[in-house]
N, CA, C and O of each residue as an XYZ file, in Angstrom:
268
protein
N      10.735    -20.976     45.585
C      11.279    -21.433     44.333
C      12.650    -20.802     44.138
O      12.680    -19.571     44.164
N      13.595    -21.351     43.980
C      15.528    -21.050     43.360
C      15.048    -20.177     42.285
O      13.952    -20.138     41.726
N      16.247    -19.400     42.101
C      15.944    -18.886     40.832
C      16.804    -19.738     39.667
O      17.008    -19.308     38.532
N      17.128    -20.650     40.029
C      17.374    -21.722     38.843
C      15.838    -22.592     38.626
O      15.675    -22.998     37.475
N      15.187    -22.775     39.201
C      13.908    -23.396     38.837
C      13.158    -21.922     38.294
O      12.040    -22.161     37.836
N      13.397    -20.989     38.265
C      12.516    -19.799     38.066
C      12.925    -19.431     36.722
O      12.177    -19.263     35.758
N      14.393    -19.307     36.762
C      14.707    -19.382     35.015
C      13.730    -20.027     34.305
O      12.770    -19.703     33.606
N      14.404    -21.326     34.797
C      13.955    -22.748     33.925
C      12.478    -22.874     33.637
O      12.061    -23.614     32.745
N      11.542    -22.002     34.550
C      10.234    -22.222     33.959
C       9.731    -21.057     33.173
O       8.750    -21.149     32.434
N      10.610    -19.650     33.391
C      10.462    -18.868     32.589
C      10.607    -18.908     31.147
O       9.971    -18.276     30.304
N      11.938    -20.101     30.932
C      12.270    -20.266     29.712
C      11.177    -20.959     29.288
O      10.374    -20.503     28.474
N      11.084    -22.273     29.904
C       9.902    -22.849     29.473
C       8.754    -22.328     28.976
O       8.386    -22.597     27.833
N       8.043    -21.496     29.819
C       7.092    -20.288     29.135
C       7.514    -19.516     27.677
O       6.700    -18.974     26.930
N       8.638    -19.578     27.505
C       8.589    -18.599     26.790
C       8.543    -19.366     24.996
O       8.250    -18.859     23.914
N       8.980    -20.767     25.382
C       9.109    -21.890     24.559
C       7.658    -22.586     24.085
O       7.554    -23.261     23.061
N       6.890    -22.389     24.729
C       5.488    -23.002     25.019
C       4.907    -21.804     24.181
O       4.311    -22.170     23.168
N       4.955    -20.516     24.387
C       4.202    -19.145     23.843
C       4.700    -19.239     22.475
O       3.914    -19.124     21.535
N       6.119    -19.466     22.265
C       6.756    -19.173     20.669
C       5.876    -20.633     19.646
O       5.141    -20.630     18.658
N       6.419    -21.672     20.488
C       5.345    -22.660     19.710
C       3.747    -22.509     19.134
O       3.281    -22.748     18.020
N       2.984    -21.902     20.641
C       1.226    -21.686     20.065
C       1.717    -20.628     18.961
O       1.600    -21.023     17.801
N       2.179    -19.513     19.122
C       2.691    -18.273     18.190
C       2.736    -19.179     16.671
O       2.265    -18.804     15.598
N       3.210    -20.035     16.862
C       3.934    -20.568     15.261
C       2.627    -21.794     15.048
O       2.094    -21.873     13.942
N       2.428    -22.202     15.552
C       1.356    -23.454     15.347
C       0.178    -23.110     15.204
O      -0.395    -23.964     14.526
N      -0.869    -21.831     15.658
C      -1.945    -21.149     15.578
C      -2.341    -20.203     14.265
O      -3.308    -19.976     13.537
N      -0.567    -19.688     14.493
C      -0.625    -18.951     13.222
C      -0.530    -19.522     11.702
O      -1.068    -18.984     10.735
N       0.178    -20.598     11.670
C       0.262    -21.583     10.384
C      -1.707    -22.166     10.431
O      -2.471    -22.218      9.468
N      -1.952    -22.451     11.633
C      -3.243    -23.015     10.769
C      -4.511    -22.155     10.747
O      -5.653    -22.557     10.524
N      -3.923    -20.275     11.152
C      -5.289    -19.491     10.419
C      -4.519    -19.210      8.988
O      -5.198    -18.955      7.994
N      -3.019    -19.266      8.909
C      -2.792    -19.041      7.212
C      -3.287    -20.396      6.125
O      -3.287    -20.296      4.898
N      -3.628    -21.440      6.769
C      -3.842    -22.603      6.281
C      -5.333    -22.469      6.059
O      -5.814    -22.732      4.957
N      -6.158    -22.024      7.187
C      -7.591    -21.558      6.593
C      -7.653    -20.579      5.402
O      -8.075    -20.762      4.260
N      -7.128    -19.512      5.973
C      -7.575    -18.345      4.531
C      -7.069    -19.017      3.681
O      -7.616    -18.921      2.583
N      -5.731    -20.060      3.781
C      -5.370    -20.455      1.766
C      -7.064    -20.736      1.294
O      -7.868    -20.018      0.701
N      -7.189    -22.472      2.004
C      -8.295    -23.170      1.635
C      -9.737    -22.863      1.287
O     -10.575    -23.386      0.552
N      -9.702    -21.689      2.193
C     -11.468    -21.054      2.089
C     -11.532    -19.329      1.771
O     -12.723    -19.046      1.641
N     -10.989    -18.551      1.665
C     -10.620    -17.371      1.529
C      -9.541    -16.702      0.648
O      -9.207    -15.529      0.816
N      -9.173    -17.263     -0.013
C      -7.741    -16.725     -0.344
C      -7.913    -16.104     -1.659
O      -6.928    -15.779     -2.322
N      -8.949    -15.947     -2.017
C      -9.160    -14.231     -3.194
C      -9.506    -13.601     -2.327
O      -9.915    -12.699     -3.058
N      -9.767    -13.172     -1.164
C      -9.644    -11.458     -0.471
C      -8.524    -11.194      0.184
O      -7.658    -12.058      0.048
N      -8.304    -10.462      0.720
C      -7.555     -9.660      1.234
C      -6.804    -10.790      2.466
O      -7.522    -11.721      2.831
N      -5.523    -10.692      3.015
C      -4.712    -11.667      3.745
C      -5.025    -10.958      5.207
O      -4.550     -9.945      5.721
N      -5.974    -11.861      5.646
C      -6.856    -11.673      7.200
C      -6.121    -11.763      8.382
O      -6.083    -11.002      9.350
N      -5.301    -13.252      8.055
C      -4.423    -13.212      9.413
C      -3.461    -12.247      9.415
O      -3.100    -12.354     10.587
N      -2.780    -11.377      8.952
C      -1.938    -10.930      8.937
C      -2.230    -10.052     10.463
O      -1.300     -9.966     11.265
N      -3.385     -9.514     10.732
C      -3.788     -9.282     11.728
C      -3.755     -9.853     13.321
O      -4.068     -9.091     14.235
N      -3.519    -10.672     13.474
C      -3.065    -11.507     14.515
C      -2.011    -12.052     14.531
O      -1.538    -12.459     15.592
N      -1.343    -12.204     13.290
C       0.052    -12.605     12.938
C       1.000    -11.148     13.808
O       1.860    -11.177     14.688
N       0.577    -10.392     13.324
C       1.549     -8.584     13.627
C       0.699     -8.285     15.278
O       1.392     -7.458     15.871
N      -0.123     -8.554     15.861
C      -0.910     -8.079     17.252
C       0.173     -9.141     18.016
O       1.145     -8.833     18.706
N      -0.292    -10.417     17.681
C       0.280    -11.554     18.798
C       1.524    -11.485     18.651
O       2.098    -11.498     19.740
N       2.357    -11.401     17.577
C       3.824    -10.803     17.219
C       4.659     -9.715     17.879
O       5.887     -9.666     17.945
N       3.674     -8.766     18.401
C       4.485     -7.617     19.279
C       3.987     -8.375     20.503
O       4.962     -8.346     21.253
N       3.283     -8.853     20.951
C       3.390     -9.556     22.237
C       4.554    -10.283     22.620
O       5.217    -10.014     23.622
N       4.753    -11.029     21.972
C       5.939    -12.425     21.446
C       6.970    -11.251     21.839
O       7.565    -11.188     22.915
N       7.045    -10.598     21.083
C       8.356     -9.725     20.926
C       8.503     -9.049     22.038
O       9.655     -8.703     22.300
N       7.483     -8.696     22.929
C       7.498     -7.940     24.395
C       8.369     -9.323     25.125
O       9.528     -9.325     25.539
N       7.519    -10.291     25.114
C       7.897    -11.439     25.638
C       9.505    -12.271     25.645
O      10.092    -12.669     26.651
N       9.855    -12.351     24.576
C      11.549    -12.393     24.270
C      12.141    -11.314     24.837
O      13.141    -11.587     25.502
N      11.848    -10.230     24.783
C      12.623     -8.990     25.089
C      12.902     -9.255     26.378
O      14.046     -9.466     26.781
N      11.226     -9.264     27.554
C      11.479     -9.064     28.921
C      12.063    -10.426     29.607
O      12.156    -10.538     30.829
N      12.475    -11.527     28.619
C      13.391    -12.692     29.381
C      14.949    -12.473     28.464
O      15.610    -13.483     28.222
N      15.346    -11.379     28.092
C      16.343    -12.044     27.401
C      17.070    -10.508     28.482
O      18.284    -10.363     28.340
N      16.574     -9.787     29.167
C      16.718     -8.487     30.084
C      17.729     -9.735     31.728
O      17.508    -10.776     32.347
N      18.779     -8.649     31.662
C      19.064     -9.590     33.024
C      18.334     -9.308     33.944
O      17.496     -8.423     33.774
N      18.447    -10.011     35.244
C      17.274    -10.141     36.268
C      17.619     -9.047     37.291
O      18.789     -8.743     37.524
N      16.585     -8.470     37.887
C      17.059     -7.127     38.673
C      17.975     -7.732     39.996
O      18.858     -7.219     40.683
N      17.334     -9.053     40.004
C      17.655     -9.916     41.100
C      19.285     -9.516     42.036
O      19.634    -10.210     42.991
């Protein structure tokens, strides 16, 4: 594999992860509104865990390549 196809699917990955990140997380905040939302804010918990992942994740593609 080029490392122009290796970018390009890295980016891709990283585009694909930020999306589930944003689309998973809107619909556990969309549960607790509907069914939960006098206790305590639940997702926030997976919102801030999967969030430093994400954030590992941006970091180690935005690093130039040792290449």
């Amino acid at each position: 594999m080029t490392s122009t196809k290796s970018e390009a699917a890295r980016t891709w990955g990283l585009r694909i992860h930020v999306l589930c990140y944003v689309v998973l997380n809107v619909v556990q905040v969309m549960v607790w509104w509907f069914f939960d939302s006098d206790n305590h804010f639940w997702p926030i918990w997976s919102i801030v865990a999967w969030g430093v992942g994400l954030g590992f994740h941006v970091w180690s593609e935005s690093r130039p390549s040792r290449h």
